[in-house]
N, C-alpha and C positions, 0 to 999 in steps of 0.2 A: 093287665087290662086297664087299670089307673094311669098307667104312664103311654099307653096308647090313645085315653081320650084327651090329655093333656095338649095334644100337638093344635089339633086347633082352636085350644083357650090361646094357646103362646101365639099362633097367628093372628087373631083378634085383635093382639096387645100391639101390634105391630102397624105404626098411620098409612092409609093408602093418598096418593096424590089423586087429588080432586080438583087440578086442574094446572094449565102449562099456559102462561103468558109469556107474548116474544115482545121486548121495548128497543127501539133505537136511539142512541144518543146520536146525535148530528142527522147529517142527510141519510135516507136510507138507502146509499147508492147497492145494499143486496138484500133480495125479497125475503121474505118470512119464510118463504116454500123452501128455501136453501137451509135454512136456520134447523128449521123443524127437520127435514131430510138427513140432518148430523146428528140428531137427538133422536136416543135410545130409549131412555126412559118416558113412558106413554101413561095416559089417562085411566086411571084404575090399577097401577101398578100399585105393588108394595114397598116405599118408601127404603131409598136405599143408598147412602151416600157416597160408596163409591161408584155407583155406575150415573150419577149427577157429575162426579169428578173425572169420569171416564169420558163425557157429552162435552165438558169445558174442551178437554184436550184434543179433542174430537175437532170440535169447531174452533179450535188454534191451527190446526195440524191442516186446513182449507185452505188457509194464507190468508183469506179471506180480511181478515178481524184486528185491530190491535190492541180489544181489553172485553173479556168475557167477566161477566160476572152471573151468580143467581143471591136471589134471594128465597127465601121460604115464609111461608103467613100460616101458624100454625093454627086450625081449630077443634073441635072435639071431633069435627069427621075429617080431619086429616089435613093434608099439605097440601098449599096451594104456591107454583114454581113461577118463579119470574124469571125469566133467560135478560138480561140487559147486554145489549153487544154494541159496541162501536166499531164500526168499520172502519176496514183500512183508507184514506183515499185513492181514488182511482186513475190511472196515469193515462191522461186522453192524449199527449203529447212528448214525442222523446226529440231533441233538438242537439244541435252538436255545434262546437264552434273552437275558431281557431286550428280545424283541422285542414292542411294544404296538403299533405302526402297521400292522405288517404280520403275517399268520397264516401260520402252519407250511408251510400247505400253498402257500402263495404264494409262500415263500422257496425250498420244494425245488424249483420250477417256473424259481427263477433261477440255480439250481446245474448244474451236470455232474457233480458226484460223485453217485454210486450206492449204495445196500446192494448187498454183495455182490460189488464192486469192490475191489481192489488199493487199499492206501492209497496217494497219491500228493501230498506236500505241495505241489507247484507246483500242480496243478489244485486242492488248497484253498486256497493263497494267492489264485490266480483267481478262485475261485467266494465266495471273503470280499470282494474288490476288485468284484465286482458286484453282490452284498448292498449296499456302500456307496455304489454308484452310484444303487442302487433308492433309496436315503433320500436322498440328494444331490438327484435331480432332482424328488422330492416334496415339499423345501422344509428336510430336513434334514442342513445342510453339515458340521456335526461329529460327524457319529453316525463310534464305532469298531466296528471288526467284529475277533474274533478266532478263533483257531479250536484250543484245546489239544485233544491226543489222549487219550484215557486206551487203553493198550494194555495187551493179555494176553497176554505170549509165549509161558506154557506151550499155551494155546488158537490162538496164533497170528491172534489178533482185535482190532480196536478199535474202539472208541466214539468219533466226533466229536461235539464241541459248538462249534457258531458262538454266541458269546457278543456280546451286540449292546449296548452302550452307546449307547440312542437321545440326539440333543442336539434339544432344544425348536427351534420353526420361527423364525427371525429374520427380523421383519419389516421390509421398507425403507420408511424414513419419506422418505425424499428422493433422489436422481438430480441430479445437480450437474454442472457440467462446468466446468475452469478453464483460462482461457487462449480460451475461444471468441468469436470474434468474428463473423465471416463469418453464421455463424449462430445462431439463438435456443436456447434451453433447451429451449422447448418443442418446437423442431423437431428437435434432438440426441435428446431420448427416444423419439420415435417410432420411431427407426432400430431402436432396441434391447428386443430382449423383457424386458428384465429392467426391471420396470414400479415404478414405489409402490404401496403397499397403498393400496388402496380400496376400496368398502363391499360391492363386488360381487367382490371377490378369492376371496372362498370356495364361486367359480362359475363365474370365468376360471383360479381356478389361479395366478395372480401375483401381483406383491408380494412375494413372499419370495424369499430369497436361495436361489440356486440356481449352484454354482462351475462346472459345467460350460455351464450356459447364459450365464452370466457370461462363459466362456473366449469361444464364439461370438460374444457382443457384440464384446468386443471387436476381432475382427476384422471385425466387420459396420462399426463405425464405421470402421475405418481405408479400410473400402474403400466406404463412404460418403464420406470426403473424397478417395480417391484419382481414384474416379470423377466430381470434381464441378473435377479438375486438380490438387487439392492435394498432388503427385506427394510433396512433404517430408515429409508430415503424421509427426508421433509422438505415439504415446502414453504417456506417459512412465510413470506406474501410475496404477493405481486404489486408492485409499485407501476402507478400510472402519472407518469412524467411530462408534465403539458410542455410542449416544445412551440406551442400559438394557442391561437384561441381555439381553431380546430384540428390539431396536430397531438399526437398523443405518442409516448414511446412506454412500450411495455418492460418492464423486467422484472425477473422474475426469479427471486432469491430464492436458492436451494442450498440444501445439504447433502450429497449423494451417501455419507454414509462409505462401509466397506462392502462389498460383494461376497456374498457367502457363497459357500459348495457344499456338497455334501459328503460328512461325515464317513463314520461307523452307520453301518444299517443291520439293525436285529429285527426278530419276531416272535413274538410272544403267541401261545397259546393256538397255534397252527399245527394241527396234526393230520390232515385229509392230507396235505400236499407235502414233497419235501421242498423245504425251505430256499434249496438251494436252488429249485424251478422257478418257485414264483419271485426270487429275488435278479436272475436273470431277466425276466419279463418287466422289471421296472424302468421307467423312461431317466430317470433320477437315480443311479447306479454311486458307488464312492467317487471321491473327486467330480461330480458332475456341478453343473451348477445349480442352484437350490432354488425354487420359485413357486409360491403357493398356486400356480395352474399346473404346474409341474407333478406337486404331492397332491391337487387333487385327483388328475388322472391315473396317478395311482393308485390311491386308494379305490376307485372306481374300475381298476382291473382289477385287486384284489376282490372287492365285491361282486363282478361278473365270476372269476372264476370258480365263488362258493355258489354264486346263483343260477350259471350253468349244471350244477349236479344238484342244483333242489335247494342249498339250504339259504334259502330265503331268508330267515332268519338272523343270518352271522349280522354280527356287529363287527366294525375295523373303525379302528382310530389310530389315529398317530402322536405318539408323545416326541415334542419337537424338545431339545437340548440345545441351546445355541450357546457356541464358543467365540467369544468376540476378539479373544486375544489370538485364535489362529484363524478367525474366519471360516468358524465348521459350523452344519449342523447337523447335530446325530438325530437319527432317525429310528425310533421304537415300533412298528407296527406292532398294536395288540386286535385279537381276534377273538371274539368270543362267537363260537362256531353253534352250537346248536341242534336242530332237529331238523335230517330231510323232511322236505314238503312235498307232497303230491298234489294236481287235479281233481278236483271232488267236479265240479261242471264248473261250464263257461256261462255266465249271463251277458245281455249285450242291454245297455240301457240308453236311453238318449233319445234311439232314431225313430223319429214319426214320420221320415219318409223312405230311407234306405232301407231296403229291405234284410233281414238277422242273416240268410244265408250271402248276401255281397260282403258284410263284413266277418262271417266267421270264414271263407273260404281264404280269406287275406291271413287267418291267422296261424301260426306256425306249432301251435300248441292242440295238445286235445284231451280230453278230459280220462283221467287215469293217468296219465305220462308226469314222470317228474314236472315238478312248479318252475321251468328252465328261464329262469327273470332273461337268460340274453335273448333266447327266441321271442318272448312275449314282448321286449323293446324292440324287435326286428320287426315284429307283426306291427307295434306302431307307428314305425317310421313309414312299412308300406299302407298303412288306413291313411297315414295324414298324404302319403302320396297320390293318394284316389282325387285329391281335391275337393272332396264332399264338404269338409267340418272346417273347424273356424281355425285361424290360427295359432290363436294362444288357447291352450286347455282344452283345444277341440278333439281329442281322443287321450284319453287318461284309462290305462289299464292299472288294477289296484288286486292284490289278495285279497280275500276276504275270509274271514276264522268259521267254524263249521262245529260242528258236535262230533264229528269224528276228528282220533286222534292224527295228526300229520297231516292233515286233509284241509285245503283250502281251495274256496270259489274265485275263479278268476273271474271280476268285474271288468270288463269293459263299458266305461261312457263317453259317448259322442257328444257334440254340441255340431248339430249340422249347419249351414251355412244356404243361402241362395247358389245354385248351382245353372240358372237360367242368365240368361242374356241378349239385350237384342242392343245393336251399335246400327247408328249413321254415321254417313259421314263423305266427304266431297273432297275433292282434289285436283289437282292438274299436272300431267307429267310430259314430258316432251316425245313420248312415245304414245300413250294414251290420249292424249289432251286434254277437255273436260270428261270427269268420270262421278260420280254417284253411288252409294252401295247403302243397302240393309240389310244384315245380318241377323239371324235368329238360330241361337244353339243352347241346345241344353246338355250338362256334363252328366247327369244321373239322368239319363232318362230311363224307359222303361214301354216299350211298345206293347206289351201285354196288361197294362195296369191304368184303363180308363177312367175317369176322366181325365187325372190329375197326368199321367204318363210319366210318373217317377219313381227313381226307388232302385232301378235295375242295374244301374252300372253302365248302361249302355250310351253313347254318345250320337247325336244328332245336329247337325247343322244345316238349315237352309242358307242361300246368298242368293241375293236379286242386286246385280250393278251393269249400269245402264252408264252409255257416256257419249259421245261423239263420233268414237272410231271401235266400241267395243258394246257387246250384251253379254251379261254372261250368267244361267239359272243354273246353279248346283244346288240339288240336294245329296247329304254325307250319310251315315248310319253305320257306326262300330259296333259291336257285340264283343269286349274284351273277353270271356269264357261261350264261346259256341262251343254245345253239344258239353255242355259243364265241363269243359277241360279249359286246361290255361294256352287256348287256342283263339286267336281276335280272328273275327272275320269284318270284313268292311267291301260296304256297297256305294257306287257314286252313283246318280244319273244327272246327267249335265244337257246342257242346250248352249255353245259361245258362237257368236256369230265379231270376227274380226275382220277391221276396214284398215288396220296399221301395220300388215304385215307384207307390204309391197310396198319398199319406199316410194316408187315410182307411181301409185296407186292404178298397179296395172291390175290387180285383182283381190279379189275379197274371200276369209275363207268361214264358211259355216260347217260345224261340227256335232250332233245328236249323237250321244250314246250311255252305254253305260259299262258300268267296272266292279268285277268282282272280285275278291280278294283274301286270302288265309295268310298270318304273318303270325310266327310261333318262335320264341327264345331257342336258343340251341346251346341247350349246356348253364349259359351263363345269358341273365338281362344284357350282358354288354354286344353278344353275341346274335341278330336276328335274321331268322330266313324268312323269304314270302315267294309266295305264289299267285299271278293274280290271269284272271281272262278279262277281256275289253271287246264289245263290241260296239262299234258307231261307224255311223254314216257319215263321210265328209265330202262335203262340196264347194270345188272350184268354182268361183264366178269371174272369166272376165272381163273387165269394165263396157258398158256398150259401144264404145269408140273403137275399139280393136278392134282386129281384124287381119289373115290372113293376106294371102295374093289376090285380089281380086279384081272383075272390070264392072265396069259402070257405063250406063247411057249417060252422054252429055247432048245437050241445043244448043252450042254455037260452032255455027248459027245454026247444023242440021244437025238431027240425030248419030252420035257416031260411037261407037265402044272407043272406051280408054282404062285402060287396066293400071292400078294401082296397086304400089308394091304393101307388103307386110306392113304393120306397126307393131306387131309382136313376133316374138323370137319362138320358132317352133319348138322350142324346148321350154315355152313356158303354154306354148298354146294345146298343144297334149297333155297339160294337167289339167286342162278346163272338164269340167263333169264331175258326176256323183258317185263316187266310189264306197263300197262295202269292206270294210276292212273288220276283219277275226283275226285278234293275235292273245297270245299266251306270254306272261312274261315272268321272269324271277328275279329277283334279289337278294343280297348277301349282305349286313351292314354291322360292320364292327365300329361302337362308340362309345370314348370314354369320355367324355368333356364333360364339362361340369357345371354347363347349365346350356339353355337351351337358346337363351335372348342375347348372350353373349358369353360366350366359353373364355375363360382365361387357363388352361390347361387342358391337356388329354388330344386325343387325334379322332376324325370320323373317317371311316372309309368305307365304299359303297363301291359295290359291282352288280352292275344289273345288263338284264339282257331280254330280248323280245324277240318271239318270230310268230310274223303273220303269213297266212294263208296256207296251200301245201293242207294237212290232213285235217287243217283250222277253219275252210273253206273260206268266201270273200273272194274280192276283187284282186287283191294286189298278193304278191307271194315279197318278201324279202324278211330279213332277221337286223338284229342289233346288236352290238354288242358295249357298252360304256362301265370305263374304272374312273371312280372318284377320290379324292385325299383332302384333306386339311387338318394342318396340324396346327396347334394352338401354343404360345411360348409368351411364357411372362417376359416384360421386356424389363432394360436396365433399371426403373425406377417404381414406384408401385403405382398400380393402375395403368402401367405403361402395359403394351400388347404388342406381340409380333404374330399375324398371321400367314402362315406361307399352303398354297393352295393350288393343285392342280389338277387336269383330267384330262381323259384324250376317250376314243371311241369309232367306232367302224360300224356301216351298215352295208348293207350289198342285197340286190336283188336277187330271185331264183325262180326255176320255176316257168318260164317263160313269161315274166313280169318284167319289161323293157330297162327300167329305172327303178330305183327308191324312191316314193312320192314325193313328192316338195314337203307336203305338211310333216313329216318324218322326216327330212335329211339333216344334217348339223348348219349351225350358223352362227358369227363370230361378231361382236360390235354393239357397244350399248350398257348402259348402267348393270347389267345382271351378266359380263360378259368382258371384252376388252374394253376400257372405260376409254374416253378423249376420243373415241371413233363414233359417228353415228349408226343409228338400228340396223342392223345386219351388214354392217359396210365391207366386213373381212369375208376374200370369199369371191370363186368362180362369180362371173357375170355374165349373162347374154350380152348381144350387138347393140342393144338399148338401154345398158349398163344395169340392168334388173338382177338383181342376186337370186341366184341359182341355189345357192348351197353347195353341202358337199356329203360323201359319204366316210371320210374320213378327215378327222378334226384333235388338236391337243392343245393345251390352254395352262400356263401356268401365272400365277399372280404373289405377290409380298406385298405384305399393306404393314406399317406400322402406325399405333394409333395412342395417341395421350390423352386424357379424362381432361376438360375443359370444366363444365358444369356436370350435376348430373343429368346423365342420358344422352351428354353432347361430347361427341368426342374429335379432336383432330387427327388425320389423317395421311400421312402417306404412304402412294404405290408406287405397285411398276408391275405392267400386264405385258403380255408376250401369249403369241398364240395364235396358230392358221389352218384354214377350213383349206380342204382337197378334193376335185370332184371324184375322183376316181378313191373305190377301196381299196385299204390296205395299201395306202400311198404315204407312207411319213418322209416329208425333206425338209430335215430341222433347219437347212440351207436357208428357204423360205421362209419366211414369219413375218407378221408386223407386231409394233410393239409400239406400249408409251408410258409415260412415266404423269404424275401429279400429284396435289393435293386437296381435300377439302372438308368438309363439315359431316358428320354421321351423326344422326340423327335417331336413338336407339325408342321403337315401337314396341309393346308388346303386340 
């Protein structure tokens, strides 16, 4: 009881603050309301001098300030707090001078200092240190950047000026390398961006010296000879040899060292597998060459192969032995193997928009099944493939330990990403002419989940592009799992109405409809079937000046008939009207290439076919039938490409359907097609030289192309390829062809 009434004699003894004054030294360029807003400690509190020391730090931590102090005025009824603050000056002015290469407004865009802002020297030390970097990486290595203040303390203001001493761009006349042997000069510069000037440098951007792409070389070469064995390699320096005032020659002293291989290979402490399995399975075998990317992928098989049967757990390291007098190094793999692990549950963490079942249906594991780490890295390659989450760290799956024994919770966390987007954008092509578009697609959408409409996996795209000789309104809609199977289904409805598809501009064609469609793996992702039905309405228009055989009244001087012949060819003037066409079509598509903006290995090939009308109803009866190919070959040098590409294709009417429509027949000539020919040039023609098309057609192409800049590549072909009116007519006899070069230009 004594020692319970004691607590508040002991609170008594303790002074309360009786009151909180705020003082300015100099101008008060920030209010009291700010001051007070960072202070914790309040009027009637119980005096307490860390959370006084907590308010200083407080009101440092604003940027605000550049000297907090307090005082205390102590008296028998307690503390009375003086806040004294000096502000920072305030930067009403940022000014730049001496800069020619680069403009005002492109240097405030590299800065973090602000008008209006707290002066703060480290963040202008900073924002000078990236000005310098901007001129460094554009070729000039000794530009200074400074930054004096001019300050108003009565105003409590200042004026920055980043003062820029640009240095002229030094050009590399030569790339040298001393001490190499193993390999040639010319195969040394390749490794390395930092190039000699040459006559197209004012196009690639190299040739000039540049210190921080320099920094990169340099470790690109070392770990070019490390991974070729030469574990010793050094780079002793790089001398920069001025040959003029703006002339520089690089060399670049090395030691290559001896080339290792490997060894004796033992294993310690591996009892699950025999030894003599998993030492077959190493990339890095006796006598092979020795290279730390080498032994890390091995060690990384070793580890799948304990973490495919569960034991999560195992430890693998490698004790390396090097022999310098025979150029070995032996190889110990030790294992400390462990305890299977099982599934206790999956948790999924992260997603505030993706909905738990899109990403547990991705994954390859399930709760009770062995802890298989290769499935669960399988399941994250395909989450990061959804394109939902970010790209570094954007799906991290992790064990997690549990009260039961063997038993681990597989975490999964995301870090999701914007998945929306809407593009403009305008152009002009020689087939299109002026063109227009705006684009709106979201990658997660989710039609069942308003307002927000996300989460589901599903993909949606509108386009509105409007132009001269084109309109064209598609709405998309995928459902990657209809009917919760690993089943896409995809719906289009369209509206294009085209004025460019008659060179002659004998007619115009508009097209309403829509497209329905199921596309399902077969066996293998590389492997894909579909099925799709299409109904729309297409109609011929043409132009109001055509015209048939017809007669006319003429006055001179008296009324008399005068019949005037055709301006159009009757094989174009019976595709005029509105026809209904229901067709069915399928697909076949094997692809392994290896990326999707530009493949540099692997082949695609597509077989697809359609047949309208007959039990499909609609206007028109005929089928289709078209085989596609292109195959993708690294070319002699890196980054070089060989594309070799071809296809051919037949349609035919039935049915008592006279022709295959115009809008349906093949047609040859034009950037997406035989190139150096104009739009639809190859190819049956009427008596008015109007391209007819044909019902059968084959097309082959070879393009070889070299990386210029990125995403610009040079180019040459050679197209070959002819349209047939008649099916099932190939006379390879016939053909036109042509051969050039020019500029690719790589879009996502």
């Amino acid at each position: 009881m004594l020692w319970g009434c004691a607590l508040p004699v002991a609170a008594q003894l303790q002074p309360k603050v009786l009151s909180i004054t705020v003082s300015n030294v100099g101008p008060q360029t920030v209010g009291e309301s700010l001051v007070r807003a960072n202070i914790r400690v309040k009027e009637g509190d119980i005096f307490n001098r860390n959370s006084v020391d907590d308010d200083v730090r407080n009101l440092y931590a604003t940027g605000f300030f550049l000297n907090v102090q307090v005082r205390e005025q102590r008296s028998a009824d307690g503390i009375a707090l003086l806040y004294i603050v000096q502000p920072r000056l305030k930067i009403t002015e940022i000014l730049f001078s001496g800069n020619k290469k680069f403009s005002n407004a492109k240097l405030l865009k590299k800065i973090t200092t602000k008008v209006g802002e707290p002066l703060d020297e480290r963040k202008l030390f900073s924002d000078a240190q990236e000005i310098k970097k901007l001129y460094e990486k554009s070729g000039y290595p000794k530009t200074k950047v400074e930054f004096p203040i001019t300050p108003d303390e009565r105003a409590g203001r200042a004026t920055v000026t980043f003062e820029i001493t640009e240095s002229p761009k030094v050009k590399i006349v030569d790339v040298v390398f001393d001490g190499s042997h193993a390999y040639s000069q010319k195969k040394l510069r390749k490794v390395l961006k930092t190039r000699r000037h040459w006559w197209l440098s004012f196009l690639t951007q190299s040739g000039v010296l540049k210190e921080d792409q320099l920094d990169d070389d340099k470790d690109k070469l070392a770990e070019f000879y490390r991974d070729a064995g030469y574990i010793d390699f050094e780079l002793k320096e790089v001398q920069q040899i001025q040959q003029g005032p703006r002339k520089v020659l690089l060399r670049f002293v090395i030691s290559e060292g001896r080339q290792y291989k490997v060894g004796a290979v033992g294993f310690k402490g591996v009892t699950l597998f025999p030894t003599n399995d998993v030492a077959a399975k190493l990339q890095m075998g006796v006598g092979q060459i020795f290279t730390p990317k080498g032994l890390h992928k091995d060690l990384e098989m070793i580890q799948d192969l304990y973490g495919a049967k569960g034991y999560i757990d195992a430890r693998i390291n490698a004790r390396k032995n090097a022999n310098t007098e025979t150029g070995t190094m032996d190889l110990v793999y030790e294992v400390e193997e462990n305890d299977k692990a099982y599934i206790e549950k999956i948790e999924i963490k992260g997603n505030t928009k993706t909905k738990d079942r899109v990403i547990r249906r991705e994954l390859s594991v399930a709760p009770g099944e062995v802890f298989d780490m290769v499935r669960v890295k399988r399941s994250t390659e395909r989450l990061k493939g959804l394109n939902f989450f970010e790209e570094q760290y954007g799906v991290e799956a992790q064990p997690e330990p549990t009260d039961v024994p063997n038993r681990r919770n597989l975490v999964v966390t995301v870090r999701e990403k914007n998945t929306g987007n809407i593009q403009l954008g305008a152009g002009f092509t020689s087939i299109d002419s002026l063109i227009g578009f705006v684009e709106v697609t979201q990658g997660n959408f989710d039609l069942f989940n308003p307002p927000s409409f996300q989460g589901g996996c599903q993909k949606a795209r509108l386009r509105m592009q409007l132009g001269t000789q084109r309109k064209d309104f598609v709405l998309t809609f995928i459902e990657p799992w209809f009917l919760d199977r690993k089943l896409e289904f995809n719906t289009e409805l369209y509206h294009h109405e085209l004025n460019f598809l008659s060179p002659n501009d004998t007619y115009s064609e508009q097209s309403t409809g829509m497209r329905l469609g199921l596309v399902k793996a077969l066996g293998t992702e590389l492997l894909r079937g579909g099925l799709s039905y299409t109904l729309e309405s297409v109609d011929i228009q043409l132009n109001s000046h055509l015209h048939g055989p017809i007669t006319v009244l003429t006055n001179n001087p008296f009324p008399s008939p005068v019949s005037l012949p055709a301006n159009v060819s009757d094989e174009i003037a019976r595709e005029a009207g509105t026809r209904l066409v229901s067709k069915v079509g399928t697909s076949l598509i094997y692809d392994t290439t290896d990326s999707y903006l530009l493949p540099t290995k692997g082949q695609r090939t597509e077989l697809r076919s359609e047949v309208a009308g007959g039990p499909f109803g609609g206007d028109v009866a005929f089928y289709k039938i078209e085989l596609k190919h292109a195959r993708y070959i690294r070319g002699l040098y890196h980054g070089h490409l060989l594309e070799l590409g071809g296809r051919t294709g037949v349609g035919e009417s039935y049915d008592g359907t006279v022709d295959v429509p115009i809008f349906d027949r093949f047609f040859l000539g034009g950037l997406d097609s035989l190139r150096g020919y104009r739009y639809r040039d190859i190819g049956p023609r009427d008596r008015f030289r109007e391209p007819l098309g044909g019902d059968t057609v084959w097309y082959g192409s070879a393009e070889y192309s070299v990386p210029i800049v990125e995403r610009v590549r040079f180019a040459v072909f050679y197209d070959i390829g002819m349209v047939y009116r008649s099916a099932y007519h190939w006379n390879f006899g016939e053909y036109a062809d042509n051969w050039g070069m020019g500029i690719r230009l790589l879009l996502p």
